[in-house]
C-alpha positions in Angstrom: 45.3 -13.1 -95.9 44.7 -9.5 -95.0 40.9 -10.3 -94.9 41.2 -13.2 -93.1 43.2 -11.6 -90.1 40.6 -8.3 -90.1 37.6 -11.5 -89.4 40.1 -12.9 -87.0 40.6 -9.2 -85.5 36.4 -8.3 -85.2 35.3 -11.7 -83.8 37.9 -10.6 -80.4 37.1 -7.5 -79.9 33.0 -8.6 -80.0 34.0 -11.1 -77.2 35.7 -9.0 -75.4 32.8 -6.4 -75.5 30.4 -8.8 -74.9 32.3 -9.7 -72.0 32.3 -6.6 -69.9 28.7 -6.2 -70.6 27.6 -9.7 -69.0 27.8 -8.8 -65.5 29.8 -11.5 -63.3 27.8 -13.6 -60.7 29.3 -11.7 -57.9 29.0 -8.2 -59.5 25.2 -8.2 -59.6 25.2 -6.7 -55.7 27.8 -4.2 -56.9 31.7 -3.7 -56.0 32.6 -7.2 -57.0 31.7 -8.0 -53.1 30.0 -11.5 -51.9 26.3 -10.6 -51.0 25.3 -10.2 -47.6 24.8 -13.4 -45.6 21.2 -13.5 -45.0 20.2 -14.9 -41.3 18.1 -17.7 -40.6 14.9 -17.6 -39.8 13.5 -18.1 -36.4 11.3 -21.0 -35.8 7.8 -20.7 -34.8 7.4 -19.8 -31.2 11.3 -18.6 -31.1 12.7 -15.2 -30.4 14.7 -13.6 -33.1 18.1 -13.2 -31.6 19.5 -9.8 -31.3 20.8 -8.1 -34.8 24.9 -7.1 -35.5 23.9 -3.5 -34.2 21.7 -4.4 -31.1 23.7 -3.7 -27.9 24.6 -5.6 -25.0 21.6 -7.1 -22.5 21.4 -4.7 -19.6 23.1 -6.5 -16.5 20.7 -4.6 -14.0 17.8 -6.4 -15.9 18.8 -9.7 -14.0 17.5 -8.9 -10.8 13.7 -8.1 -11.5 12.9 -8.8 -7.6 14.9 -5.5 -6.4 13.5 -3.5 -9.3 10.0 -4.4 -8.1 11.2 -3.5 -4.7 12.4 -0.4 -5.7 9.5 0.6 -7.4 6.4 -0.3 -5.0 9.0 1.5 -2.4 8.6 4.7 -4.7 5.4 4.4 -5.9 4.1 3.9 -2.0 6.6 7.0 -0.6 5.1 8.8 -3.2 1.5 8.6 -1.8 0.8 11.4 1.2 -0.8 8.8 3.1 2.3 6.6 2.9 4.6 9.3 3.9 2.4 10.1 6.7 2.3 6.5 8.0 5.8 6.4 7.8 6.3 9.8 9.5 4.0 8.5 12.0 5.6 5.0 12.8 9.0 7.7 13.3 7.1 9.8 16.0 6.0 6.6 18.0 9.0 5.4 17.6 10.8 8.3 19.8 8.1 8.2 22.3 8.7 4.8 22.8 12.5 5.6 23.1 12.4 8.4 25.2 10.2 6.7 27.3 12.4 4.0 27.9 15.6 6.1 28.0 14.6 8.8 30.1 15.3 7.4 34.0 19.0 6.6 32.5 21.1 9.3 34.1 23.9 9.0 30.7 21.1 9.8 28.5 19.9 12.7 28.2 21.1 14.2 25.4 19.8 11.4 23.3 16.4 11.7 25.1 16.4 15.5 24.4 17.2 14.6 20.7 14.6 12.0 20.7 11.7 14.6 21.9 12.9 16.9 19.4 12.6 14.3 16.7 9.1 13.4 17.8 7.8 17.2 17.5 9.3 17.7 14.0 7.7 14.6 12.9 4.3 16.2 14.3 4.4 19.1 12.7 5.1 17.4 10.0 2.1 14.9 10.0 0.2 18.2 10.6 1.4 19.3 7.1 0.5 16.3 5.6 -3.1 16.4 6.6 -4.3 19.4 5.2 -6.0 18.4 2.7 -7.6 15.7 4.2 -10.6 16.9 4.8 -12.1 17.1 1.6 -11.0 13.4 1.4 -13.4 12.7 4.6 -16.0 14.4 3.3 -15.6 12.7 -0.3 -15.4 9.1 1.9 -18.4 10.3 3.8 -20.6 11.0 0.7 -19.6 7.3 -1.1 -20.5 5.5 2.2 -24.3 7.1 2.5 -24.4 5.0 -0.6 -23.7 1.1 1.5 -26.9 -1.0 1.4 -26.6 -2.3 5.2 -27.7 0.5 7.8 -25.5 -0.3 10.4 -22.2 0.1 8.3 -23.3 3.0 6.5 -24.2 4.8 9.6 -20.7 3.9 11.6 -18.4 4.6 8.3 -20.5 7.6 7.2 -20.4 9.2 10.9 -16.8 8.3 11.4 -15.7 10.1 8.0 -18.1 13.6 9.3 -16.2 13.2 12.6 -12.5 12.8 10.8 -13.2 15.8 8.6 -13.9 17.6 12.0 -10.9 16.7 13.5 -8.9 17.5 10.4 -10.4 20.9 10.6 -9.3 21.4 14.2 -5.9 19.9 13.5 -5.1 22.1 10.5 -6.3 24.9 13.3 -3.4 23.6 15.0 -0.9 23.5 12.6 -1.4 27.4 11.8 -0.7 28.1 15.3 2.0 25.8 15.6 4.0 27.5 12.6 2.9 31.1 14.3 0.6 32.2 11.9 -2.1 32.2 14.3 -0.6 32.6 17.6 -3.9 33.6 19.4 -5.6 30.6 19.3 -6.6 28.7 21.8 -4.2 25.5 21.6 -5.7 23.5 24.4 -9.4 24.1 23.5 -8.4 23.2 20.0 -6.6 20.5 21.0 -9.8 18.8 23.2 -12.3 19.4 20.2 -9.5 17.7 18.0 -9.0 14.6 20.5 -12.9 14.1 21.5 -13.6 14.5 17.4 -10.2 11.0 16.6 -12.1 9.5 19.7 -15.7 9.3 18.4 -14.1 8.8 15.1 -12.8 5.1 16.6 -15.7 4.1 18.3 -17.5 4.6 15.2 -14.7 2.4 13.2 -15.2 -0.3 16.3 -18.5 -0.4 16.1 -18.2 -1.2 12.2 -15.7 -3.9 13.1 -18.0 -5.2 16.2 -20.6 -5.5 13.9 -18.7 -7.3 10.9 -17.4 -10.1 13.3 -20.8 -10.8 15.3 -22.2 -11.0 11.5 -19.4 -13.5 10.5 -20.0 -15.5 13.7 -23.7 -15.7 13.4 -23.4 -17.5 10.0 -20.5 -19.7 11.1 -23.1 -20.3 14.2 -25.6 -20.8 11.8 -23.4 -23.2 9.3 -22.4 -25.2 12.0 -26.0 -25.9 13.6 -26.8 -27.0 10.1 -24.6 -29.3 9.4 -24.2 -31.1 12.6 -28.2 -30.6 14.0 -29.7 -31.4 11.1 -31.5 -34.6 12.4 -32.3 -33.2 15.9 -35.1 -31.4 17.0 -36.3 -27.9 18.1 -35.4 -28.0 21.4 -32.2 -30.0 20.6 -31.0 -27.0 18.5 -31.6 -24.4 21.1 -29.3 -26.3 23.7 -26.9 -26.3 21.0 -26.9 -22.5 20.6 -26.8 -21.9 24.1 -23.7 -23.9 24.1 -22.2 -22.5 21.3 -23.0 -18.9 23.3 -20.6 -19.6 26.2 -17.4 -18.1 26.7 -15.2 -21.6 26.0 -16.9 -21.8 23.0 -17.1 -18.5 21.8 -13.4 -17.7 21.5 -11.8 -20.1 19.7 -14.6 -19.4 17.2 -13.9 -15.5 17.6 -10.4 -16.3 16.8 -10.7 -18.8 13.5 -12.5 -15.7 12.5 -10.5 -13.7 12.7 -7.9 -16.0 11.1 -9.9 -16.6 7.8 -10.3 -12.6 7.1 -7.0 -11.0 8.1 -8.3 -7.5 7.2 -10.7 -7.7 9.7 -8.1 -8.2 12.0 -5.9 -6.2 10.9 -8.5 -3.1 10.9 -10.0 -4.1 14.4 -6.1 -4.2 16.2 -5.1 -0.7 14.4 -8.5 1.0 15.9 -7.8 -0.4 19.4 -3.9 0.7 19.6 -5.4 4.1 17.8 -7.9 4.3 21.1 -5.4 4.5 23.8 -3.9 8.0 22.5 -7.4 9.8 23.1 -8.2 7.7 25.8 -5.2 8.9 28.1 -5.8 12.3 26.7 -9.7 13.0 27.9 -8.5 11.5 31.4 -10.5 8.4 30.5 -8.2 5.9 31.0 -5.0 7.4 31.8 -1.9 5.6 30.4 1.8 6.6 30.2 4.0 7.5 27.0 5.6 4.2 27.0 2.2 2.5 26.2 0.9 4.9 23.6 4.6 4.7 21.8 4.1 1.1 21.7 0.3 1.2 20.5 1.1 3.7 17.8 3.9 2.0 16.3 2.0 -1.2 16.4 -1.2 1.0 14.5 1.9 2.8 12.4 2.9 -0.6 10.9 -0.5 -2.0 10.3 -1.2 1.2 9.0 2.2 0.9 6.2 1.2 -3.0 5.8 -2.4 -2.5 4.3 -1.1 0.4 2.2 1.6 -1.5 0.8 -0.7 -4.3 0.4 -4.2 -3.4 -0.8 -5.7 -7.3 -0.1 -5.3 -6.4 3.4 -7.4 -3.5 4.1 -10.8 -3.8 4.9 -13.6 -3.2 2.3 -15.7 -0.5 2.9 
């Protein structure tokens, strides 16, 4: 009996043993805890959604439009040209203003104010510009390079003339500020004036000379496609026609129509003329037309910034 119950005794205590040395199902990942859910896989082609520690979708995210805004705003303020434009479109802007204001007898304080505005916003363009002639001259040297004459000469001339009158305008500046106060300010100011003038013409001429091209082939496209079957002399009459004034502005203004930086380029140079022009006694004007010409030039000038497409090639 006492032998029997001793067997009984060992066989337990081996199961018992062997027991707590097979681990459980559960106690393989450790603490007796059910394993981790694992997540499903994404399908091909599917975005993972976002993990348990990922955090919330930004809600300022949802309106990409006025992000992009906000950023071609910066990125084009941070340019010196676009600050300039923009200091520029200001200045015209008071002109304007104080040209319009001035014969009201309640207003002039805010014409005074105006005036004031229009100065600071000067000397402030002045500031701007100081460097700029080492960008005409840089301009200058990569337009000697065109392959047509007549553009290389207007742009490659026009560039030598800007870096001229940036030259005299910095002159200007360093008086206006007191650092030079014995310089001449009106002689100055002519070279400066005659220096933007020639500087236009030579943009015009560019532009005169882009358009006549452009209607010389449509000229020329249009003879061959409708005068194909006639003769010489037919073909001549046909030019002649096409010469006349009737004809040749509704031409001049599909154009114009089809390359809007042409356009664009060739209005900004003419409401750029009228400040120089009213200056050298040429054609004299008043404020109230070269407020309205340089704001006009102002916000071409901020449109093909803003939008590269839009600026004429050189």
């Amino acid at each position: 009996m006492l032998s029997v119950a001793m067997a009984t005794a060992g066989r337990s205590a081996a199961g018992r043993s062997a027991a707590l040395r097979r681990p459980a199902g559960n106690e393989r990942h450790g603490g007796g805890f059910p394993p981790p859910p694992v997540p499903p896989l994404a399908a091909p082609g599917e975005a993972a959604g976002p993990g348990p520690g990922a955090e919330p979708p930004n809600s300022s995210q949802g309106c990409p439009s006025a992000a992009a805004a906000m950023e071609s705003f910066v990125d084009f303020t941070n340019r010196s040209q676009g600050r300039d434009q923009l200091f520029r479109a200001t200045q015209y802007t008071c002109m304007l203003l104080s040209y319009l204001l001035e014969h009201k007898a309640d207003k002039e304080k805010l014409v005074m104010k105006l005036k004031q505005l229009e100065s600071s916003m000067s000397s402030g363009r002045k500031m701007f510009r100081l460097g700029n002639t080492v960008h005409a001259l840089v301009a200058a040297r990569r337009t000697t390079q065109l392959p047509d004459v007549v553009p290389r000469f207007c742009l490659t001339t026009s560039n030598l003339t800007r870096a001229l009158y940036f030259v005299c305008d910095a002159v200007l500046w360093l008086r206006s500020v007191g650092l030079q106060p014995d310089i001449n300010k009106q002689k100055w100011r002519n070279w400066a004036t005659k220096c933007y003038y020639f500087s236009l013409l030579m943009n015009l001429g560019r532009d005169w000379y882009e358009i006549s091209w452009r209607l010389e082939q449509a000229v020329r496209k249009k003879n061959t496609k409708e005068n194909s079957s006639w003769d010489k002399e037919d073909q001549e009459l046909n030019c002649l026609k096409c010469d006349s004034l009737p004809s040749f502005l509704p031409l001049l203004f599909q154009i114009l129509k089809r390359h809007p930086p042409l356009l664009l380029d060739t209005v900004k140079n003419l409401c750029d003329l009228s400040s120089p022009l009213d200056a050298l006694g040429i054609y004299k004007t008043n404020a109230g037309v070269i407020g309205f010409c340089g704001l006009i030039s102002s916000l071409v000038g901020i449109l093909t910034l803003a939008s590269p497409h839009l600026k004429l090639k050189q």
